[in-house]
N, C-alpha and C positions, 0 to 999 in steps of 0.2 A: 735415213739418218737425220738425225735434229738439225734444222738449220742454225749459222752461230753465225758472230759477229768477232772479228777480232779485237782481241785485248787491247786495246788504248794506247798502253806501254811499250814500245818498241821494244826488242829484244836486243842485246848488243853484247859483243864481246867481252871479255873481262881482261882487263889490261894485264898482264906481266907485272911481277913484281923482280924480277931478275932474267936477264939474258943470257943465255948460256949456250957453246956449242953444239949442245948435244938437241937443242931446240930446232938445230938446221934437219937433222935427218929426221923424215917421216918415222912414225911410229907404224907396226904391220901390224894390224888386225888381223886374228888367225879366229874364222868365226862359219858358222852353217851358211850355207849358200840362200842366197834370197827366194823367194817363192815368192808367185804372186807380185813380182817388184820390189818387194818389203824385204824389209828383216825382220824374220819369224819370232825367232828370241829377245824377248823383255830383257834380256841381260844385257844382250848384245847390242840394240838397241840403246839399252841408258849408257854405254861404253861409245859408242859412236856420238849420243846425242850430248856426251860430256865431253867429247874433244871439240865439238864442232864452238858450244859454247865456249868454251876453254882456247878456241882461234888456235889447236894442235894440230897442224898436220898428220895426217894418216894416209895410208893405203888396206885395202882391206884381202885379204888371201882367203877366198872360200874354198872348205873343204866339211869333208862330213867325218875326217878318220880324227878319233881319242889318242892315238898315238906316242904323238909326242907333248899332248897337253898337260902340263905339268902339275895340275890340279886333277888329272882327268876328265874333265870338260871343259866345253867352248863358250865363250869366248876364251881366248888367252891373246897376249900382245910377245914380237920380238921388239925390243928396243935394243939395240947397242951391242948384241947379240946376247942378249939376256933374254930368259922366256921367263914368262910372270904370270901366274893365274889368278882367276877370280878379281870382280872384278872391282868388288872393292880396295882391295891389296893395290891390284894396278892403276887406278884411281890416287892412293895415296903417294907409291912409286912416280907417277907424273905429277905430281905437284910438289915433292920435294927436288927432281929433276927439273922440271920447268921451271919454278920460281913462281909456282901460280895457285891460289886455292880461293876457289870462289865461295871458301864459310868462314876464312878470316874474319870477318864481320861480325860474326855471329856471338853473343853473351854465349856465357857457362849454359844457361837456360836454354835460348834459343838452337843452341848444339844439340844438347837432350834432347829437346823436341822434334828438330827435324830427326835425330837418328830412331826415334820412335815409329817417325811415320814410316822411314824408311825398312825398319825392320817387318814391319806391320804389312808394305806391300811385300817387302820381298820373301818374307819365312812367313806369310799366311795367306796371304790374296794369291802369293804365286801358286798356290797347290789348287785352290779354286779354280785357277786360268789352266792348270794341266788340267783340272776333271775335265774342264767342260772342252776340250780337246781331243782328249784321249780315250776317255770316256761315257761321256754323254753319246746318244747315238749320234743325234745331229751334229754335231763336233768332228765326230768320226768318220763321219760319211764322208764330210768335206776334207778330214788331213789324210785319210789312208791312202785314197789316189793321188794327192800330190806329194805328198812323203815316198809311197813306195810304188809309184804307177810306174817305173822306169826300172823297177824289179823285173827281170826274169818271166813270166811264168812256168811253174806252177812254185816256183821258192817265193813270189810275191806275195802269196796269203803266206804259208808258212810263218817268214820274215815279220809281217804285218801283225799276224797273232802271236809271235813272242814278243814282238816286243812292248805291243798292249801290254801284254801278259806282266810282262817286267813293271811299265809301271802302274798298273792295277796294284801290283802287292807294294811297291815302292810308296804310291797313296795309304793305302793301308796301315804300313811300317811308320809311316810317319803321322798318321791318323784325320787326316780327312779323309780318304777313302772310306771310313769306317761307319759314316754319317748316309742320309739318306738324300737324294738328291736335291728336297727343297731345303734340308737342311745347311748342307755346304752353299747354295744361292742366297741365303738370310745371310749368312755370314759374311759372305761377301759382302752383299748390299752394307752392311752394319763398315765394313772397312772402306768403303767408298763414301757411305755416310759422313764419316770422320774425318776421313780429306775434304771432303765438300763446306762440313764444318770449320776446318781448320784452314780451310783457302778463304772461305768468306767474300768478300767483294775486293779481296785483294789483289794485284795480279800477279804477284808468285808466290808459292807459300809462304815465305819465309819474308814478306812483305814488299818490299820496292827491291830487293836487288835478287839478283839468281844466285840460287846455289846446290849444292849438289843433287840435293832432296829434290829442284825439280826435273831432275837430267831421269830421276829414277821413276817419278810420280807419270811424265811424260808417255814413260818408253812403256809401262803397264795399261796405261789410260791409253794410248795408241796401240798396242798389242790386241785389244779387246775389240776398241771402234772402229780399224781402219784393214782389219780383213776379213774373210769372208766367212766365218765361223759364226752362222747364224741360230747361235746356242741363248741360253734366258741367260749367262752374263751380258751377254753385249744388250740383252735387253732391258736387264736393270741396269746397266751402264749408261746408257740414253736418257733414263731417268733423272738423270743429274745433269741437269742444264748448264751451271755452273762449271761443272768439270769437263762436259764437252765442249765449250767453248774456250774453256783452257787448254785443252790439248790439242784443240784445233791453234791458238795462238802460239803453241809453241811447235806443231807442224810447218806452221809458215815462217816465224822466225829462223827457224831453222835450217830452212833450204838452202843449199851451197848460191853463192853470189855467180848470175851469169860474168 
């Protein structure tokens, strides 16, 4: 991996702008279990790395069952005995509860913008980060045994090839799958491009102060470089000096305080 330098800028909490009750009890992270030490999910991750910013208390509850996920996927949070999905919803949920929203700042413009970037990673770079996962061989070598190595045999391949299966046509359906594989890797590059442009020599997108856009820009740019999916994303990801060494500063800023 690229060696980097951290950011300049310290990272630091964002103060409250209201104190309320309901600040005292932990928020429950209901999310897939860690592999690897990490958390596997860019979702889940920008969810974790936006409370920690955000100075929220949480506790995190892994589990792998859709169950009771009110969205039908993970992440989802209990607060107050409320279930809330996805994770922008809960996102906006905690900062009209907390008193806290680190894009107040932000111009009409500067809103747009980050929400561009952010749609950008999460409805089109995230289906790049499924191929080369799920799909890609190299991808696949590496999650099938840790996803399903704790399967059964002989239900473990079964298990393992439906649910490729599923999202091979789920890429499909939604049309990157439908592309060739250096084609879906340009496109990427082009969306990493755009953040690396749009970061500049600044240290957070959105210029001197944090805000949501990099809880999300983070948790993707860390999903790619810091596990062990040694697929041509993480290799055109390395290409970009700039963004590796932001995601590395925002690695470290964001480690819990001994």
């Amino acid at each position: 991996m690229t060696e980097v330098e951290p950011a300049a800028t310290p990272i630091t909490m964002i103060p409250r702008t209201v104190t309320t009750m309901a600040a005292v009890a932990p928020v429950v992270v209901v999310q897939f279990p860690d592999l690897w030490g990490r958390n596997v999910s860019p979702f889940g991750l920008k969810l974790e790395a936006w409370l920690r910013l955000a100075d929220i208390p949480y506790t995190v509850e892994p589990t792998a069952s859709l169950g009771k996920a009110p969205k039908g996927k993970l992440p989802y949070i209990r607060d107050e005995g409320r279930l809330i999905g996805d994770t922008t919803l809960i996102i906006e949920h905690l900062k009209s509860t907390r008193g806290i929203d680190p894009d107040a700042g932000l111009t009409e413009r500067e809103y747009a913008e980050a929400l561009m970037l952010q749609r950008m990673l999460e409805e089109h770079f995230y289906f790049a980060l499924v191929y080369s996962r799920w799909i890609d061989e190299m991808g696949w070598a590496t999650l099938q045994p840790a996803f399903f190595g704790h399967v059964p045999f002989p239900v473990r391949q079964v298990a393992a090839t439906y649910v490729r299966r599923r999202i091979r046509r789920m890429l499909h359906l939604q049309g990157m799958g439908r592309h060739r594989p250096s084609e879906i890797y340009a496109m990427a590059r082009n969306d990493l491009q755009a953040l690396a442009d749009y970061l500049g020599d600044r240290p957070f997108l959105m210029g001197e102060q944090l805000t949501t856009v990099d809880a999300v820009a983070y948790a993707f740019l860390a999903s790619v470089l810091y596990l062990p999916f040694e697929t041509e994303l993480k290799r055109v990801t390395q290409g970009f000096p700039t963004l590796v060494t932001y995601c590395e500063a925002m690695e470290q800023g964001l480690q819990p305080e001994d």
